[in-house]
C-alpha positions in Angstrom: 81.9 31.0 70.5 82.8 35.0 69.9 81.5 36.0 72.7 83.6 33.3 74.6 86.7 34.2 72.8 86.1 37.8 73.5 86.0 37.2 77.0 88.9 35.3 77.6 90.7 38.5 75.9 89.3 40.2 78.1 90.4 38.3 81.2 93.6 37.7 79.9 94.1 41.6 79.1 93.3 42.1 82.6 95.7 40.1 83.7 98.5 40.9 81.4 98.1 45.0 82.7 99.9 45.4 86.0 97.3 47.7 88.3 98.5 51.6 87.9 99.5 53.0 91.7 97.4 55.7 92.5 99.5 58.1 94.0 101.0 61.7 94.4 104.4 62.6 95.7 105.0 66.1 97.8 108.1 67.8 98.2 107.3 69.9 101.6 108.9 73.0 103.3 106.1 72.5 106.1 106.7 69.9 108.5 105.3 66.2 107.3 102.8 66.2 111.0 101.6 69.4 109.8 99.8 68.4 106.5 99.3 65.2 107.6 95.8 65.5 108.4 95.3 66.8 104.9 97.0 63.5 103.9 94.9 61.1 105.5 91.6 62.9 104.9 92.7 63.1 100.8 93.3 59.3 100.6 90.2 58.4 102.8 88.1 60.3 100.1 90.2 59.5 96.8 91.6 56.4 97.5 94.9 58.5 96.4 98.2 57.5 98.5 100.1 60.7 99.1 103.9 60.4 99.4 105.6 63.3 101.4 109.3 64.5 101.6 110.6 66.7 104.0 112.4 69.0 102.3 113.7 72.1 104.3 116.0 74.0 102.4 117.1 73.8 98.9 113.8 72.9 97.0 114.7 75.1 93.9 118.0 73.5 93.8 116.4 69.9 94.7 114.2 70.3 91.4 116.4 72.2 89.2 118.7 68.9 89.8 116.3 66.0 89.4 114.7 68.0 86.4 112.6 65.7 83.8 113.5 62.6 86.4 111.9 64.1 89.4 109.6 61.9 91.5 107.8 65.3 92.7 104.5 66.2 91.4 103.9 68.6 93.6 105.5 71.5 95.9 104.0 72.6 99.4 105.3 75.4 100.4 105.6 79.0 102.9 106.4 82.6 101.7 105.6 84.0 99.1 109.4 85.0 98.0 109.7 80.9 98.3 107.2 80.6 95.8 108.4 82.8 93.1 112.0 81.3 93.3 110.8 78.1 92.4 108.8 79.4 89.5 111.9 81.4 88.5 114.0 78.4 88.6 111.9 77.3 85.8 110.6 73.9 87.6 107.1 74.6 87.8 104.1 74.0 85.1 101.2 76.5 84.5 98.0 75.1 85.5 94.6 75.8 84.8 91.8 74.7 86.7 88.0 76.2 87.2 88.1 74.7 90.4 90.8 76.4 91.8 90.3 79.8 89.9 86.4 79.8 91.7 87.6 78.7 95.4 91.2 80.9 95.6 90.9 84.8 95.3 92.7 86.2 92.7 95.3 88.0 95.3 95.8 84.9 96.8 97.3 83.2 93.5 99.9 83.7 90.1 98.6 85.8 87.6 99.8 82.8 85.7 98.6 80.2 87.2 102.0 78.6 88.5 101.3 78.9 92.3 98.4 78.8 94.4 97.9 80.0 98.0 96.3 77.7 100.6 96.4 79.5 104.0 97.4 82.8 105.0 99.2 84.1 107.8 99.9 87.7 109.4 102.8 89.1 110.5 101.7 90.9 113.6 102.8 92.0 117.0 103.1 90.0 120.0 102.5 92.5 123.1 103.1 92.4 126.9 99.1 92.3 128.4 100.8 93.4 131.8 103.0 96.6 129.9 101.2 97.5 126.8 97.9 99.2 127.4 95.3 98.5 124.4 95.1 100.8 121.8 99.0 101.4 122.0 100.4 99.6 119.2 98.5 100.8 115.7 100.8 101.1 112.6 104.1 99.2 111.9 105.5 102.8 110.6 104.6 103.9 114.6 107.9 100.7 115.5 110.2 103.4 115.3 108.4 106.0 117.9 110.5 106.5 121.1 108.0 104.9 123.3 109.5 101.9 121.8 113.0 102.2 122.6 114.6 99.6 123.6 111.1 97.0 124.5 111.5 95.6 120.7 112.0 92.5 119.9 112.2 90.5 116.7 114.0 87.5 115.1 116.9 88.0 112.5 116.3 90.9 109.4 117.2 88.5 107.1 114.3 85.6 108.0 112.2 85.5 105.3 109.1 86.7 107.1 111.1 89.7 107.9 112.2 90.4 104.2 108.6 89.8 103.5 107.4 92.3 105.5 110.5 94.7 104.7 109.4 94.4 101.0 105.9 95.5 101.8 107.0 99.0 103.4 109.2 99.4 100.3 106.3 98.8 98.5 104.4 101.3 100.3 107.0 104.0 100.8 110.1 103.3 98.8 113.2 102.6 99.5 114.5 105.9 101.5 111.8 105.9 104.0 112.3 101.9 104.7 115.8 102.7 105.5 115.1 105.4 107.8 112.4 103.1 109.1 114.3 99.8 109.7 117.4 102.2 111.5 114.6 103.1 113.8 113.3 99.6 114.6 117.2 98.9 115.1 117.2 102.0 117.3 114.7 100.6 119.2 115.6 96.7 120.1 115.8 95.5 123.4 118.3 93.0 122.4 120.0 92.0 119.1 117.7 89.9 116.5 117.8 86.4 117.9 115.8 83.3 118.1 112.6 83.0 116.0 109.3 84.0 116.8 109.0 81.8 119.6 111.8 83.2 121.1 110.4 86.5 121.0 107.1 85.7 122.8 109.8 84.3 125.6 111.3 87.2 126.1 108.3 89.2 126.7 107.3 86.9 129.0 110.7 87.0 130.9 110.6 90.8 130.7 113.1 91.6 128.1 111.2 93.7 125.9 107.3 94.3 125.9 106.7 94.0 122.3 107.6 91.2 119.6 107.1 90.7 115.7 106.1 87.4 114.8 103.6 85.1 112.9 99.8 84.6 114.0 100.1 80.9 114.1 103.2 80.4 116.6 100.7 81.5 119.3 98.4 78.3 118.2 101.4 76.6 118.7 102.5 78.0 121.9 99.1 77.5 123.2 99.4 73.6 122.5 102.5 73.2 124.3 102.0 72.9 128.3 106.0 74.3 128.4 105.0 77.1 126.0 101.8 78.0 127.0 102.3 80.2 130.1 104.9 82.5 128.1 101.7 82.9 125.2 99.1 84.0 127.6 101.4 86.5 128.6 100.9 88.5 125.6 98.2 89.6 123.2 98.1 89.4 119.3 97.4 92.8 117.6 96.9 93.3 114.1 99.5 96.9 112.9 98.6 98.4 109.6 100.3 100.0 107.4 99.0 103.5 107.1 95.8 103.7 105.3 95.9 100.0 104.3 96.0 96.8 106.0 97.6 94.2 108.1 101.2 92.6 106.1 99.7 88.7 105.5 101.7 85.8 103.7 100.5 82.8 102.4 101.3 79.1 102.2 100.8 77.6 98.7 101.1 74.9 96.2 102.7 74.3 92.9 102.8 71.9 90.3 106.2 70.5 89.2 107.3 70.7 85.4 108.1 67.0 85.7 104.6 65.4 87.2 104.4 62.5 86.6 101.3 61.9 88.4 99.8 65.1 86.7 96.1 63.8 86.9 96.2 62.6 90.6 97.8 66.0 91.4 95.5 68.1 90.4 92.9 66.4 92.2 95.2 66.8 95.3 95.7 70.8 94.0 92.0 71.0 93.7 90.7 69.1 97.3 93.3 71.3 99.3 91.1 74.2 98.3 88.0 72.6 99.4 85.7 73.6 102.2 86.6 70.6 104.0 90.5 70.7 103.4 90.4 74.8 103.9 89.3 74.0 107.4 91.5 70.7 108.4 95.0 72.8 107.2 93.9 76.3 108.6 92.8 74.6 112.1 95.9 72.3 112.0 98.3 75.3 111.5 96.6 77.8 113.2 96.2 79.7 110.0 93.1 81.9 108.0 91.8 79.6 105.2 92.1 81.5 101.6 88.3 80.2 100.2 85.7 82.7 101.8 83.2 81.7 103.7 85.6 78.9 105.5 84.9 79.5 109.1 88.2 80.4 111.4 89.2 77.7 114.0 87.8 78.9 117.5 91.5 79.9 118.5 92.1 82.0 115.6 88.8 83.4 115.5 89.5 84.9 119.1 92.3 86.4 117.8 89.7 89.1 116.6 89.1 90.3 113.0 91.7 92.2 110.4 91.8 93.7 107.3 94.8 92.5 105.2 97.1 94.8 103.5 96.2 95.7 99.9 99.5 95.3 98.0 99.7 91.9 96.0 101.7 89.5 97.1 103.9 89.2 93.8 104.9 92.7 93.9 106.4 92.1 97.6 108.0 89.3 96.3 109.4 91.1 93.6 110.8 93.8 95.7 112.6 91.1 97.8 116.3 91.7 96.8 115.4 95.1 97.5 114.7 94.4 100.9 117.8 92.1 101.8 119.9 94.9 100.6 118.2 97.6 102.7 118.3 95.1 106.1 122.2 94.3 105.6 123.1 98.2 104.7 121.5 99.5 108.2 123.9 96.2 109.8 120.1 95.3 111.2 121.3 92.2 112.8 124.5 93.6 114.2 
């Protein structure tokens, strides 16, 4: 008779306890149909439904707002400026996991613990195959020789990649030489900072200027677009340094929202995106370099040759960010 009694407690607990969703919501700078291979594979394996919001400008605001009531559990986002102003804004949670301390390098993350990279990207030089001989472009300090004058192109000063990458030299040679530096790049434009990097590829292709700054991964994209794809085989990626270091990289990364309330679930989601199997899905999908070693390259991005990245860590760039904007609207850079 107990053991009858305890069963129908049983059964009648079950019933009386609604079933708990299992889910994780995403606030996204990237475009929803470019993590949504990620999505799909995640709830194939979990059994985890992943909600995602598009959200393209405004994320610190966004969260700052909704505060304790936010639906968000988790941030997806580009840049590593973008990154650090949400964990300024105060609406981002430490977090500490083995997993993702073992499969991201410690470059590639916060010292603490409040953002993680995912994919990395380089900021490069896009460069005429038909008028720009191999071997020509080396260094980005070399963008202001006279050679270059007027076959520049590049994208507004004040995009963020551009900052990004204006942050590095300052990080590399101060503030004065930048200056000096970015007047010459100015010096030498074909046309005044337009477009984005797409744009710039174009205009190589249409003859405006035989050399472009851009991102890696806009060439993947290019490539995949029968419009687009005449104007990228037109020009070759190469890989600048900065003297004696490396190639300026960026990264896309995650974060944890202060208000979580699906902490569990995303943490799992944290912890699968730096997986061998999700490193290689976002990476091929975005035409991007996975962050875990040993993940193999996509084909495409693997033909784009070999690099070493630049040495300075990515929060110091990011620190020296206001810097940067200063320095690009004193020169009139986009004038």
């Amino acid at each position: 008779m107990h053991l009858r009694h305890s069963l129908l407690a049983l059964a009648l607990t079950s019933v009386a306890l609604p079933a708990v969703a299992q889910e994780v919501n995403v606030y996204s700078h990237r475009q929803p149909e470019l993590i949504q291979p990620l999505v799909d594979a995640f709830t194939a394996e979990t059994g985890i439904k992943v909600n995602v919001a598009f959200v393209d400008k405004g994320m610190a605001e966004r969260l700052t707002a909704e505060g304790s009531r936010s639906a968000a559990d988790l941030v997806l986002t580009v840049d590593v400026a973008r990154l650090k102003q949400i964990v300024d804004a105060g609406v981002i949670q430490p977090v500490q996991s083995d997993v993702l301390e073992a499969n991201i390098p410690e470059a590639m993350r916060d010292a603490n613990d409040q953002w993680f990279g995912l994919t990395t990207r380089a900021r490069i030089v896009y460069a005429s195959k038909d008028r720009v001989a191999d071997g020509e472009v080396t260094t980005y300090e070399d963008l202001v020789s006279d050679k270059w004058k007027g076959r520049i192109c590049i994208r507004s000063g004040l995009n963020d990649y551009n900052v990004a990458l204006v942050s590095a030299m300052i990080a590399h040679h101060g503030e004065e030489a930048t200056k000096t530096w970015l007047e010459g790049v100015k010096a030498n434009l074909a046309r005044k900072p337009e477009g984005g990097d797409r744009d710039q590829v174009k205009a190589i292709a249409a003859g405006q200027c035989d050399i472009g700054i851009g991102n890696t991964y806009y060439i993947g994209q290019m490539l995949a677009d029968p419009e687009q794809r005449a104007d990228a085989e037109s020009v070759r990626i190469i890989f600048p340094t900065f003297e004696g270091d490396g190639a300026h990289v960026n990264v896309s990364g995650v974060a944890m929202t202060k208000a979580a309330p699906n902490k569990e679930n995303a943490l799992a989601f944290m912890e699968w995106l730096s997986s061998d199997e999700a490193q290689r899905i976002y990476a091929e999908t975005n035409n991007e370099f996975p962050v875990k070693p040993g993940v193999a390259k996509s084909e495409l991005v693997a033909s784009w040759g070999e690099f070493t990245a630049d040495s300075i860590p990515l929060t110091e760039i990011a620190d020296l960010r206001p810097a940067a904007v200063k320095l690009i609207e004193e020169v009139n850079f986009d004038g």
